[in-house]
C-alpha positions, 0 to 999 in steps of 0.5 A: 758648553757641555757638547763641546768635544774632548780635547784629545789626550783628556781623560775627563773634562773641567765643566764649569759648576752648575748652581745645583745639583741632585748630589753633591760629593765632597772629595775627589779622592777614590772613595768620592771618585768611586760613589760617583761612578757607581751611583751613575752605573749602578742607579742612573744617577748623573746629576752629581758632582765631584768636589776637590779642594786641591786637584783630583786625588792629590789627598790620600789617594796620592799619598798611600801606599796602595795595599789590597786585602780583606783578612779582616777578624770581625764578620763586618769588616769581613764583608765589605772588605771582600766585597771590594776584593772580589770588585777589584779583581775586574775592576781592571776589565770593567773601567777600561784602564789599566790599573796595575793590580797585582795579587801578590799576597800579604803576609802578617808576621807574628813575633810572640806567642800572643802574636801567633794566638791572634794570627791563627784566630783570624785565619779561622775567622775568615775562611768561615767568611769565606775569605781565603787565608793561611797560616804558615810556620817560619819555614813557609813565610821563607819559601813566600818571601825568601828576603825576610829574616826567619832565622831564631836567633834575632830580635823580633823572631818570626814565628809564622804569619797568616798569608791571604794569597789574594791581596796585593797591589795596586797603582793608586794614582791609575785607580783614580783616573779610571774611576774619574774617566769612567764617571765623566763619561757617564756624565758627572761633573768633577770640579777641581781647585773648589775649596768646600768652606760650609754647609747651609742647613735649613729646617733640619736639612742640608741644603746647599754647599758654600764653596770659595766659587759660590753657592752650589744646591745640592738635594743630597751632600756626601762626605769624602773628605778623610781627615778633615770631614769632621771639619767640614761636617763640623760647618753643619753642626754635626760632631764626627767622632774622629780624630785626624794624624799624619800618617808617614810612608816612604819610597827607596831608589829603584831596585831589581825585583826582589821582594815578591809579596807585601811584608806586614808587621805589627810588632816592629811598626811596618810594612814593605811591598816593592812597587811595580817600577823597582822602588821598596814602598814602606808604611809606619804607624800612625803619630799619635799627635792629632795633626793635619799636616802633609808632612813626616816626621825624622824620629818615625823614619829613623824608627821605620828604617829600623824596623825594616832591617829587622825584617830585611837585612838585605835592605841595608844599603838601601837608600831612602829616595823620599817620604810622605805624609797623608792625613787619616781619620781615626774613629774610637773603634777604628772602623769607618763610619758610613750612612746618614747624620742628624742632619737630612740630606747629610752623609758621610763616609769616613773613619777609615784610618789607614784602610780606605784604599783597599775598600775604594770599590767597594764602599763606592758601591756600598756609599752609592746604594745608601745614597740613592736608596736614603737607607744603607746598603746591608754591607754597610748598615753596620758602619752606622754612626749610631753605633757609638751611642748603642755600644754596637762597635766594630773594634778592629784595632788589632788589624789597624795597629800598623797602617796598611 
């Protein structure tokens, strides 16, 4: 069955699950796309499997608003972050799939004096990182985004933004076929439409994953699930401190091009980018109710359309042309949780709030490492769950105030 040609136009085939395999990765969104990928690539590691309740990045990878950046305050973050930046400037070139990446530039706006104290901090934290960033006055972010409203005597002034000229865009649903047709033909299998319902631990040891088609044996088991791994993980006896919301985005009708960068704001709660086919793609912040629903709320688009004007009165005849909702896993620190579990066999990459699509390549890469080699790779050595006992946290809630 497996010698079978490709069907022409397939970007990947739909093997039929083994009864075993050396790993197991729950989640065929990027993250679970990307470790798979790299763990073939880069450790010669093909038994794998990729497992998708749904079809292949229909979760969040489907239902994110595809922001690149690495302008992170702390050192950690910094680091694996720019990795992934620096991965996904030849990311293109190396998958052989168009992916649409745009290094348009981000700006953060800054609206009060601690906005401004916080905005030239993280500059000087990164250019020590070796990441690059800027910190414009309100007459520069006018010559960058001549649409935003600079003008002093409005609600939400802006005061100045930090820019970091290498991030942007990119088409989410194209990251995922490239991913997904690379892996394939290295040989991993992706299995859609195969619910995992549990994972069978003996002597301390994930052993197998119970599925709605059986019982698959796995001599490892990653967690890509996003919001709902604590569920799964949960069937393992292992409790991930996460918590999951909805979190809401939406589309305008097309435009001509007219925004030239990716707009970010803390104190008004959004963030608008122009999408490569004309439409104003535009965040919120997260609901605060816990929720698993793939649906958005009327209150927070009233609240994000608001918003929007304040930046960008231009936009005031826009019309919405839909909204969405993902469902994000939000650790005490805001900051992902990437290694091991109390149970061997067992790992997990989760905790990414509203930061996962920005790091796919990155900690595909990192997640593969620490797969193969049983120890994290460095760049995510401190993303460890044992930091909420050690006190050893990454508290990055200032840079995921608004979801990006």
């Amino acid at each position: 069955m497996d010698d079978l040609p490709d069907p022409p136009g397939v970007l990947w085939r739909a093997p039929e699950p083994r009864r075993s395999y050396d790993v197991v990765i729950v989640g065929a969104g990027g993250h679970g796309l990307a470790t798979a990928y790299y763990l073939a690539r880069n450790h010669g590691i093909t038994d794998v499997a990729v497992l998708e309740r749904g079809w292949l990045a229909g979760g969040n990878m489907a239902r994110n608003t595809a922001i690149i950046r690495s302008n992170y305050l702390w050192d950690e973050s910094a680091g694996i972050y720019e990795h992934a930046l620096k991965l996904w400037e030849g990311l293109e070139e190396e998958l052989g799939h168009p992916l649409l990446f745009s290094q348009r530039g981000v700006l953060n706006l800054a609206h009060s004096l601690q906005d401004v104290r916080d905005g030239v901090r993280r500059v000087n934290a990164n250019r020590l990182n070796g990441v690059d960033a800027e910190w414009l006055g309100p007459e520069e972010v006018g010559e960058v985004c001549p649409i935003v409203d600079v003008s002093p005597d409005v609600r939400h002034p802006v005061l100045g933004a930090t820019y970091q000229p290498r991030a942007g865009i990119a088409k989410h649903d194209h990251v995922a076929w490239g991913f997904a047709r690379a892996a394939a033909e290295l040989g991993v299998h992706l299995v859609e439409h195969c619910e995992v319902t549990g994972i069978e631990v003996a002597g301390g040891r994930a052993r197998a994953v119970l599925t709605a088609g059986g019982r698959i044996a796995a001599g490892t088991v990653a967690l890509c699930a996003a919001g709902r791994t604590s569920v799964v993980a949960g069937t393992a006896g292992v409790e991930l401190p996460l918590q999951s919301h909805t979190l809401q985005a939406l589309v305008s009708e097309l435009l001509e091009p007219v925004h030239p960068t990716v707009v970010m704001s803390n104190a008004v709660h959004v963030y608008v980018s122009q999408a490569h086919k004309g439409e104003l793609v535009m965040g919120a912040g997260i609901d605060a109710a816990n929720s698993y629903r793939q649906r958005g709320a009327f209150h927070v688009v009233e609240r994000q359309m608001a918003a929007a004007l304040e930046l960008f009165p231009v936009f005031a005849r826009a019309h919405v042309l839909r909204t969405w909702a993902g469902v994000v896993d939000v650790s005490p620190d805001a900051s992902p949780i990437i290694g091991r579990t109390p149970v061997d066999g067992l790992l997990v990459n989760c905790g990414w709030g509203t930061g996962g699509f920005k790091a796919t390549p990155g900690v595909g890469w990192c997640f593969a490492h620490t797969i193969a080699h049983g120890e994290p790779h460095p760049l995510a050595a401190p993303f460890s769950l044992d930091r909420f006992t050690t006190g050893a946290l990454v508290d990055e809630h200032g840079a995921a105030a608004v979801a990006h």
